[in-house]
N, C-alpha and C positions, 0 to 999 in steps of 0.2 A: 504494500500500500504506500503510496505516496507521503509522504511528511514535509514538515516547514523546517529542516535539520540546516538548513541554509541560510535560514534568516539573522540578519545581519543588526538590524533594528526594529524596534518596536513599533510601528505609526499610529497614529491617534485618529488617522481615517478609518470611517466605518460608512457602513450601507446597510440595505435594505433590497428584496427584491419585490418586483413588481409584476404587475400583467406584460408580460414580452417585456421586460425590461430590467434597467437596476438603477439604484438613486444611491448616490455615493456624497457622504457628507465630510467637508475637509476642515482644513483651521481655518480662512478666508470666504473657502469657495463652495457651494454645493452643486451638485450635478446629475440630472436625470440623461439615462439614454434607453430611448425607445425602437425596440425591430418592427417596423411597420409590416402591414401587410405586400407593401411593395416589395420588401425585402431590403430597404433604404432603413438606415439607422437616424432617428431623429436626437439632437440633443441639444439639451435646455441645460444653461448656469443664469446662478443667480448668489449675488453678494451674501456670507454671515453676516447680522447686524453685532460688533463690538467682537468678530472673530479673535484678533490675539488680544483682548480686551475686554472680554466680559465682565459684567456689575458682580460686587461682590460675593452675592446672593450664588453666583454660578462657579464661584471659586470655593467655597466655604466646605471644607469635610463634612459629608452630612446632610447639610442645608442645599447643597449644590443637586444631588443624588434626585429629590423630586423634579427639581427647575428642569436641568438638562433631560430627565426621562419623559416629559410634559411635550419637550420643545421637539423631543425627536419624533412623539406620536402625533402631534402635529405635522411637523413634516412631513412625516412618512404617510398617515391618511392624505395629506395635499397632493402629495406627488401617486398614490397607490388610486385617486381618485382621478385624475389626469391620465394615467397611466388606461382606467379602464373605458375615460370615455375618448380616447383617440383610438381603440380598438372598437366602439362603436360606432365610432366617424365614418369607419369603413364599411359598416353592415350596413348604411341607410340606403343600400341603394337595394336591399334586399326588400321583397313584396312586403308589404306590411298584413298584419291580420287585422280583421275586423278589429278586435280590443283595441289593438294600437291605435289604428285610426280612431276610434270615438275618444281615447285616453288624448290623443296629438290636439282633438276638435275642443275638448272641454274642459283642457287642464293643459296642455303648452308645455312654456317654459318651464311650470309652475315643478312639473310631475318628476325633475332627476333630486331636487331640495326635498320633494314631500318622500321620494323614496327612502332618500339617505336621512334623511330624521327616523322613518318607521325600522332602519335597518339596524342603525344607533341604538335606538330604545329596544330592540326586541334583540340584539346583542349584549346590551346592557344585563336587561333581565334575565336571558339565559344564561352568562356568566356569573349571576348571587346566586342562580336557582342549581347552578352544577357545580360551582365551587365554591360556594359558601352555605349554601341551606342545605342541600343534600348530604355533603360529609359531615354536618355536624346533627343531621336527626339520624343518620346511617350512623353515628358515632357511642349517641344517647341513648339508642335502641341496643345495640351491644352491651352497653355500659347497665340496661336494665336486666339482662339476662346473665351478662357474669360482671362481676364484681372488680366494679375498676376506679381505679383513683383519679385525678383529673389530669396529671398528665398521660396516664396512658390513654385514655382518650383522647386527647388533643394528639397527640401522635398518632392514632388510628385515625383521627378526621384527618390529618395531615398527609399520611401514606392515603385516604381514599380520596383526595385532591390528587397528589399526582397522578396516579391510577388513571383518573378521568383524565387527565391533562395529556398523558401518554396515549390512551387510547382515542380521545379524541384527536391527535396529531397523524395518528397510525391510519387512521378511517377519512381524515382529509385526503391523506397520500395517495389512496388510492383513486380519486379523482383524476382524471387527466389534466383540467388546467391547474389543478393545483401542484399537481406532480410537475408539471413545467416551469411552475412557480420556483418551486423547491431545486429545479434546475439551475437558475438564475440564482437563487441563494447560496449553492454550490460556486457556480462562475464570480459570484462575489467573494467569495473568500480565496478562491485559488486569485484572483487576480491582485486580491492586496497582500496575499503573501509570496506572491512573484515579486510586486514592489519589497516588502519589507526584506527579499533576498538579494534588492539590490540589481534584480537581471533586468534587462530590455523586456516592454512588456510585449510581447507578441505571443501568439496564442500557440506554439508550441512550447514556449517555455512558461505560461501559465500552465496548460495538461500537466506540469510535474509536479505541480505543487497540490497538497492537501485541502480538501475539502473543510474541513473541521479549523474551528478557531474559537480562541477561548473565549473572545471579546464579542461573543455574539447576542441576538436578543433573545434567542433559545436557550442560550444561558444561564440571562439574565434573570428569564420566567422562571425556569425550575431551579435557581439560587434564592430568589423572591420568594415559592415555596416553601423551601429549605428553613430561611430565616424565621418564616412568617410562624413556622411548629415550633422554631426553639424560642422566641419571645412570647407566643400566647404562654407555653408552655411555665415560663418562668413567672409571668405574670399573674398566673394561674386565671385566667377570667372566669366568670361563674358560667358552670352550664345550665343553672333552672331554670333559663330563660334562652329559648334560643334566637329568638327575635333579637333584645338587650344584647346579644354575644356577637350578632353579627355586625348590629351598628357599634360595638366596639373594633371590629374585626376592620369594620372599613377605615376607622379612623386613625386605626395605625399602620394604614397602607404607606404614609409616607416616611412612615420609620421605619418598614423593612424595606424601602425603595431606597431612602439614603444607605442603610448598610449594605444592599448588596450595592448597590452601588460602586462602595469603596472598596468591595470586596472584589468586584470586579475588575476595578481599576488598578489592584495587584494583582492580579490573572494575569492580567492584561502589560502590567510594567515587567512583573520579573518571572523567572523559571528555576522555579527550584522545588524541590516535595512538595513543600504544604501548601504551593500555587498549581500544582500537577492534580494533589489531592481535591482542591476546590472546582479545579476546570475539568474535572471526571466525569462528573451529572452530563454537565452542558452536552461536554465532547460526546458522549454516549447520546444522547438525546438528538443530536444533529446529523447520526446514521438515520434518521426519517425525517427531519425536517432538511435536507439538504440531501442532494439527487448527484452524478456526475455529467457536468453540462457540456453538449455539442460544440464545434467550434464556432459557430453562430452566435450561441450563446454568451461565448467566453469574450468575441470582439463585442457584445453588447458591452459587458462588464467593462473592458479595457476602456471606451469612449466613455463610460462614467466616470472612472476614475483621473483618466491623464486630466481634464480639468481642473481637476481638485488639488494635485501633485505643488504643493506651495516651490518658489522660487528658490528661498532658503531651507534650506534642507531641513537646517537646526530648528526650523518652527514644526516639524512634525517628528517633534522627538521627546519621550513625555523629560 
């Protein structure tokens, strides 16, 4: 298998993949590139605001961990939403059905905002109703039949969040465009660990590099996990109210966002055990969320990234 044994530095670039594409975020610069249905590769840059400058709020141990996790899903829905309506751009020339025509006559411009609100909230809901309300009455109901104390509960609601977070990942994959998705998030990693090995980026010398990377957002989720069972745990929060548990549960989502955070952000600095040990999850976890990508693919990846690629080296160096 492939590995990053060549990487020479660490860069502070990360991305995302998209519908046919990849979005690549650097210290200055960010950069989407799209594979059209022509087969033409489209790409968009656009300025960081306060890139080697950020307000203090995005420097702060900790405090930073929410800001920057906020700013990346922002971006990343702005560009994964662009992403998916320049692949509709091209179907319009496709027959329309009845539905569509009367939905075009009496609702317009109005109907892609009404969608992405109803897709939002009905995302919303089913991520408390799978990961927050189910492992914790899946939890309580155990806990009435054999005799458990409250952290081992909270660790069994903890392993049946990942559980769902796993299987749910597993059963996306096998979708075709999601599996293609998952291709492009492979093409993103081999292509910034071609950068961080220092070689020219072309797409046979991307294929050598490794799929897997520590600093990834698959990571991040099942480190966020991780966290989120050893501070209920410690906190002990009461289980006789599972309602009460979870509006606690929400409200220290940005406490286990800053830790993994940091935790992260040593995965991601240095390589030795106990950062080998933390990037274990993730690495294991991104044999399904990450596919190995075509050469098509790969020059998607490449024209996201060389935008981003700062002047001075030294600013993409943690």
């Amino acid at each position: 298998m492939a590995n990053n044994s060549k990487e020479k530095f660490k860069s502070r670039i990360g991305g995302q993949a998209l519908i046919e594409g990849v979005m690549m975020r650097g210290i200055e610069t960010s950069a989407m590139a799209l594979r059209l249905p022509t087969g033409e590769i489209e790409t968009e840059t656009w300025p960081i605001k306060n890139g080697k400058n950020p307000p203090w709020y995005r420097k702060c141990p900790f405090v930073r961990g929410p800001f920057n996790f906020v700013t990346s899903l922002v971006d990343g829905y702005r560009c994964l939403s662009k992403s998916a309506d320049r692949a509709m751009d091209f179907e319009d020339d496709q027959p329309q059905t009845k539905f569509e025509i009367w939905l075009d006559e009496h609702i317009g411009e109005k109907l892609m905002p009404i969608i992405t609100a109803i897709g939002v909230v009905v995302g919303v809901a089913l991520a408390v109703v799978l990961f927050m309300w189910l492992p914790a009455l899946v939890s309580s109901l155990i806990g009435k039949v054999i005799t458990l104390n409250s952290v081992a509960k909270t660790i069994i609601e903890g392993a049946i969040k990942i559980v769902i977070f796993i299987i749910y990942m597993a059963l996306t994959a096998l979708l075709k465009d999601i599996r293609r998705t998952y291709e492009y998030h492979g093409a993103e990693h081999k292509t910034i660990a071609c950068y961080e090995a220092e070689e020219e980026l072309t797409v046979e010398n991307v294929k050598k590099h490794c799929r897997f990377h520590p600093r990834c957002g698959t990571s991040f989720i099942i480190l966020t996990l991780i966290v989120s069972i050893i501070i209920t745990s410690v906190l002990q929060i009461p289980w006789n109210n599972i309602v009460l548990r979870m509006v606690i549960k929400l409200l220290l989502i940005p406490v286990y966002v800053g830790i993994t955070y940091e935790v992260i952000r040593l995965a991601g600095k240095y390589t030795n055990p106990v950062t080998r040990i933390i990037s274990a999850p993730g690495l294991w976890l991104q044999r399904i969320t990450t596919r190995e990508p075509d050469d098509s693919e790969i020059e998607v990846a490449i024209a996201a990234l060389k935008p981003c690629i700062p002047e001075d080296m030294a600013d993409d160096k943690w």
